[in-house]
N, C-alpha and C positions, 0 to 999 in steps of 0.2 A: 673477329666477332666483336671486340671489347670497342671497338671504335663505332658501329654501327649502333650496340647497342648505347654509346653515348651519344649520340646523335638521336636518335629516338627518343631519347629522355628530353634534351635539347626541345626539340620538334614542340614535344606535350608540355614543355615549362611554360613555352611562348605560348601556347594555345590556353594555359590557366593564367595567366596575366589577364589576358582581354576578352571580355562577357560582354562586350558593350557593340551598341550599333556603331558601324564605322561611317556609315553612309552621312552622317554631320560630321561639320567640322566645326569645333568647340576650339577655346581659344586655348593655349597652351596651359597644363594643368603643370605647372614645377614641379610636385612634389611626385605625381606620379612616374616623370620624364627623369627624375634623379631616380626613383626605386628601379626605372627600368633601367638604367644604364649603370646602377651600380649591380642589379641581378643580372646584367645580360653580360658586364666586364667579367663579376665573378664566376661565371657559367663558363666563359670562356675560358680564363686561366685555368680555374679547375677541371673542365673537361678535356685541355688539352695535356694538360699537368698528368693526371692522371691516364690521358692513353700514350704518352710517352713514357709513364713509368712502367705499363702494365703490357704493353706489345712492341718498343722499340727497344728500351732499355735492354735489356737480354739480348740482344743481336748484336755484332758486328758492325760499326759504323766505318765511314768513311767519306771521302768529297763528295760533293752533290753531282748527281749524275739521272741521265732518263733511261726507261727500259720499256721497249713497246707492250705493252700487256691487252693489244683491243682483240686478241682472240680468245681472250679466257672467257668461259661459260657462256660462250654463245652469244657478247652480248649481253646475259644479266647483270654482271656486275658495273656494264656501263650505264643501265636502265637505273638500276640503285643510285647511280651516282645524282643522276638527272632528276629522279626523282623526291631524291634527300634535300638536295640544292633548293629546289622549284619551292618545297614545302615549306622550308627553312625560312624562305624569304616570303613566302604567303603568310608565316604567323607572326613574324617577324613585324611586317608592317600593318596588320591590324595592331600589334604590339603598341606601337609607333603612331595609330591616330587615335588609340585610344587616348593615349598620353598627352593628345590632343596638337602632335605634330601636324603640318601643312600637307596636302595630298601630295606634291611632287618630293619634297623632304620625306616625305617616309617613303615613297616608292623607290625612289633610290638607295636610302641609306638601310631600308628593309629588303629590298630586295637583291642586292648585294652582299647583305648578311652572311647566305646561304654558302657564295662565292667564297668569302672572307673564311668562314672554319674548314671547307674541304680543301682551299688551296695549303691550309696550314697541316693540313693531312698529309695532299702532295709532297710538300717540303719534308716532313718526316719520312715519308717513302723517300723523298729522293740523297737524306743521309746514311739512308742504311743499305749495306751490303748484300740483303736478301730481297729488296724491291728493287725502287729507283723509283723517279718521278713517272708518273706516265702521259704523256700527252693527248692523250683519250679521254684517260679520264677529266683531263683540262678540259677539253671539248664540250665532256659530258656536263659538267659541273656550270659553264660558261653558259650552253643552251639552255639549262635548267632556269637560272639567274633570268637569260635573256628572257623567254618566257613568260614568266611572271613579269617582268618590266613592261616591254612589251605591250603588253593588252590591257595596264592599270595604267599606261600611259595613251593608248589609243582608248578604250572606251570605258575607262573607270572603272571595272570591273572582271573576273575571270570568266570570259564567258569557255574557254577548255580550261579545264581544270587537270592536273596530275593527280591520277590515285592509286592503288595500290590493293590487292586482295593475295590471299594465301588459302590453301589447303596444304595436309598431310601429303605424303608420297611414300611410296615404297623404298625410295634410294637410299634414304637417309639410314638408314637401319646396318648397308654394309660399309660405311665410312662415319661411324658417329662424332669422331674426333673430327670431322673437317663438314660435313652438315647437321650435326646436332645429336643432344645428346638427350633432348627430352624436346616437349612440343614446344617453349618458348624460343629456345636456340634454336629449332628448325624455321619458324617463320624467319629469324633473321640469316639462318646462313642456307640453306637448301632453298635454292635458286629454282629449283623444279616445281616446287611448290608456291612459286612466287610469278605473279603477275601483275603487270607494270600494264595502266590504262591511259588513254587520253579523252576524257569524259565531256562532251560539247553540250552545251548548254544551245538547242536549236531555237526556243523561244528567243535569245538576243539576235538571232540573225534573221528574224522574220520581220512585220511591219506590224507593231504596237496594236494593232487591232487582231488581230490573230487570236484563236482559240486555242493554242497549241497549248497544254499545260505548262505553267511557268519554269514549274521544277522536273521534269521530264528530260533526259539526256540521252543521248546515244553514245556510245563507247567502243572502243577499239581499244584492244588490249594486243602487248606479246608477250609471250612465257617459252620457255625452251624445256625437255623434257630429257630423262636419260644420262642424267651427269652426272658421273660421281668421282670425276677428277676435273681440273682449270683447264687443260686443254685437248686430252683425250681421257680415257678410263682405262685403269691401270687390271692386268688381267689377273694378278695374283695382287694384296692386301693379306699382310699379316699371317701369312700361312695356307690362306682361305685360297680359293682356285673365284673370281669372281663371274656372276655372269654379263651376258653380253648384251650389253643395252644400246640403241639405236637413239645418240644423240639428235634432237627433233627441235626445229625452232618450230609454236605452233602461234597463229594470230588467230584474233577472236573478235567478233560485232553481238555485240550487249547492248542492253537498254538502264538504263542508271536513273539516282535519283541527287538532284543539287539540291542539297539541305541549305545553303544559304540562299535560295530564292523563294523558303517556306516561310511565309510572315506570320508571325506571334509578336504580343504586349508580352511574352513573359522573356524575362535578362538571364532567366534560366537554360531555358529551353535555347535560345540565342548564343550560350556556350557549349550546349551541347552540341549543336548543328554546326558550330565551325569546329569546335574538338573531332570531330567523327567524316569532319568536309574532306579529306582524305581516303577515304576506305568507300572501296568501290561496293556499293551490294549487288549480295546473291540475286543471281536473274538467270532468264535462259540464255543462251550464246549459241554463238553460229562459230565454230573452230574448221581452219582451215590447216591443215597440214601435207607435205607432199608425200608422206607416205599415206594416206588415207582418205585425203583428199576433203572435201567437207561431210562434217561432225556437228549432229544437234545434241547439244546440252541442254534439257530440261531445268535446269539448274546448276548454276557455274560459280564460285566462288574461287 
């Protein structure tokens, strides 16, 4: 938990640095490009300082070694990976022209960012005796990066975006030590209640004449449902006899809104739209599953 929830904090640092339109390029601002790279070094030591005291230190170390882990949680926890990466290096390199870096200078070195704290993740999974590196999660961490690179290198802009939506669930309640123990720790650790989108912006792929609303997107989500162990569920917990839950990967076609292609004069309202450029909204969804086959949600968060 302790590492996702430092990365989230991470996420939202970078997204209060920069309130500023990115779409200029302003000539390098010194003072602001030293506050960011003296907050973004110290963000760094410290968050990493701190989740190596708080979830490796207690364990058993040993040489560095990998350990395949791409079957735990169905897939969620490779979806997190990819999608902490992607974000990390989207606020990253706003971070980065605010400060009035070069557009290719910050796509790289913001977009990398992301790359740069999970791989240092990795390396601590892979000294301790109860993980290992995983090379999935490499994978996962690497496409996320690539992503964002990617498409501010081919068309200046995200026209898919990664986002992210949660509700409550039922699971979390007979494993609270491992998905949560109040509603904060479940959005980060109960994975059932977690779903990972890819949000397309169809106004950029049409011809400038188009009536298509700007900020209108379609989306495709996956969430997996029924888990309340990493790679099956365990039938007794603590004394308790558990019941029997049909682990379910489910995909989903939503309709979304891209706050950064909603134009305002106000530097306000321009922070809050990419603070929140992550988080999918509630809308109806079309859920398809192979136990049930397709599923309308009136409303899906």
């Amino acid at each position: 938990m302790y590492r996702k929830v430092l990365l989230f904090i991470l996420l939202f640092s970078f997204g209060y640095i920069n309130a500023q339109d990115t779409l200029r390029s302003p000539p390098i601002n010194k003072k602001r490009l030293h506050t960011l790279i003296g907050v973004g070094t110290g963000l760094y030591v410290t968050s990493m300082s701190a989740l190596y005291v708080s979830w490796y230190k207690g364990y058993p170390q040993t040489r560095f070694h990998w350990a395949d882990d791409a079957r735990e949680w169905l897939l969620k926890d490779k979806m997190g990976h990819f999608t902490t990466t992607y974000q990390v290096g989207n606020y990253s390199y706003w971070a980065l022209r605010w400060a009035g870096l070069d557009e290719k200078k910050a796509i790289w070195i913001g977009g990398t960012t992301g790359l740069v704290f999970m791989t240092t993740i990795e390396f601590f999974d892979g000294l301790s005796v109860q993980w290992g590196a995983s090379p999935s999660d490499l994978l996962a961490n690497t496409l996320g990066s690539a992503l964002f690179i990617s498409q501010q290198l081919a068309w200046h802009e995200q026209r898919i975006r990664v986002k992210f939506s949660y509700h409550p669930t039922q699971y979390a309640q007979y494993r609270p030590n491992l998905l949560g123990n109040d509603y904060l720790q479940r959005i980060i650790k109960d994975y059932n209640g977690e779903t990972n989108w890819l949000s397309v912006n169809v106004y950029s792929f049409l011809h400038k004449e188009s009536k298509f609303p700007k900020w209108l997107n379609v989306a495709v989500g996956y969430g997996a449902t029924g888990m309340i162990g990493a790679y099956s569920n365990p039938p007794y917990y603590n004394g308790h006899t558990m019941p029997s839950f049909q682990r379910l990967p489910r995909f989903y076609l939503s309709v979304d809104v891209d706050w950064t292609k909603i134009k305002t004069h106000s530097a306000f309202l321009r922070f809050v739209f990419k603070a929140i450029s992550f988080i999918k909204i509630p809308a109806p969804a079309l859920e398809y599953n192979r136990s049930n086959g397709l599923v309308f949600h009136a409303l899906y968060f």
